[in-house]
N, C-alpha and C positions, 0 to 999 in steps of 0.2 A: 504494500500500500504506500505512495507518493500521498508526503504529505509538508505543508509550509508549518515550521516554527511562529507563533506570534511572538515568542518571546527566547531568552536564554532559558534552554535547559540544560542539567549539567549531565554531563558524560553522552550528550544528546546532537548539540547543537548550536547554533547561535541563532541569534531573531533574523527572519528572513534567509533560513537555508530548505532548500530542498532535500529532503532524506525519502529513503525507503527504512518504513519500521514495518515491524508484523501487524499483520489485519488486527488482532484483540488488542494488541499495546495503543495503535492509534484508536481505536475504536470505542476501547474502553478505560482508557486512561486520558492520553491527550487531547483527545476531540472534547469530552465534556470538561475535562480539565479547563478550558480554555488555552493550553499550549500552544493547539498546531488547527489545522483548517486541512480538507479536504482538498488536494493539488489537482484541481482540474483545470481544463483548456483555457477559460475564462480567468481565472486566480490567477496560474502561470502567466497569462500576459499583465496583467491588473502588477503584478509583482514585480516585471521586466519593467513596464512603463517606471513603476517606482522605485526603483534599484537605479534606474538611469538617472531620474531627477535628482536620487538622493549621493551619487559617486563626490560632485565636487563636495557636497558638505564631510562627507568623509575623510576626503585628505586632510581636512584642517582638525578633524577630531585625530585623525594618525596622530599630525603633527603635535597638538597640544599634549596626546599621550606621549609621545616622545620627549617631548623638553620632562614630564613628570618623570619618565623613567631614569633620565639623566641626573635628575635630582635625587631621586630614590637611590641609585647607584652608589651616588657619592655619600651616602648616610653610613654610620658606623653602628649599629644597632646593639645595645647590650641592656636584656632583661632580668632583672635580678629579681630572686624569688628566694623564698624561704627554703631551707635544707634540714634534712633531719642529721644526716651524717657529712655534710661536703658534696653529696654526689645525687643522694637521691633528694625529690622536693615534696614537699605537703604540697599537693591540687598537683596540675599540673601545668603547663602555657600553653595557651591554644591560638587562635587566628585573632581572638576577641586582643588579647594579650599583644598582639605584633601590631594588631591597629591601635590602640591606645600607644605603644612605643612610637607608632611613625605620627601620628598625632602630637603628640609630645617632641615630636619631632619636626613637627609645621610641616608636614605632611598625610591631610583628610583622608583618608581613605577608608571605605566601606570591608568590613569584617566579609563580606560573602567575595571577596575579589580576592581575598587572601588563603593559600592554603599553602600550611603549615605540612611537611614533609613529616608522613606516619601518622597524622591529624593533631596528637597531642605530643607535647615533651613532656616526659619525668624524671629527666634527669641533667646534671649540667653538663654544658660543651656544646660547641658549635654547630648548627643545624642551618639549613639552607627554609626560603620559605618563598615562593611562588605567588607575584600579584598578578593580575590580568588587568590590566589599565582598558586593555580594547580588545578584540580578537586580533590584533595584526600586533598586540605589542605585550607581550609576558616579561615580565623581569623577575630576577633569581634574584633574592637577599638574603645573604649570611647572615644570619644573626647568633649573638652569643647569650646564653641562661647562664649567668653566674650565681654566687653564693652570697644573699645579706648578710652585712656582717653581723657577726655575735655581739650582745651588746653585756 
């Protein structure tokens, strides 16, 4: 079954792609979902017309994601959390955690653009973590979970 995304699904799609999913997943999850629309003759063109209107507005969102990922790049990210021994943490850091650091960091960015390599940390040292700015623009960020100090 050809079917349009209305929106970002994840492991799925981006808004505005054309996929082939199985008849019951679009049928019974996406379509009443409100995710995706039924890709027929009519849609498919309705979609081309508007993919064409919408290209130049695109490169400027590229672009604006680019200058953000250049800035994001150059950030040194270190999250300190509580330790029971040095190594392992009480709770753990999650995407919530890496957006509150780039925040803190004079960089806004939304918790669902962020994933955090293995979803959660529990422990310290260096972990890599995955933003999506755009679909054309993913940036890799190091970050380090260190140890608060004992007081």
């Amino acid at each position: 079954m050809e079917i349009i995304l209305k929106q970002d699904v994840e492991n799925l799609g981006f808004k505005d792609d054309l996929i082939t999913v199985k008849n019951g997943f679009g049928r019974n999850y996406l379509i009443p979902q409100g995710f995706a629309v039924l890709a027929t003759s009519s849609v498919k063109k309705m979609l081309a017309e508007t993919l064409k209107q919408r290209a130049y507005k695109e490169e400027k969102l590229i672009k604006d994601a680019t200058e953000i990922a250049d800035a994001i790049k150059a950030l040194d990210i270190k999250i300190t959390a509580k330790t029971a021994d040095n190594t392992k943490l009480f709770g753990s850091v999650n995407n919530q955690d890496v957006a509150d650091a780039l925040a803190a960091a004079g960089q806004v960015i939304e918790k669902k653009y962020i994933k955090v390599d293995g979803g959660t940390i529990k422990r310290i040292g260096k972990y890599n973590a995955t933003i999506r700015l755009h679909r054309a623009v993913v940036v890799e960020l190091p970050i380090e979970i260190v140890a608060e100090p004992k007081q």
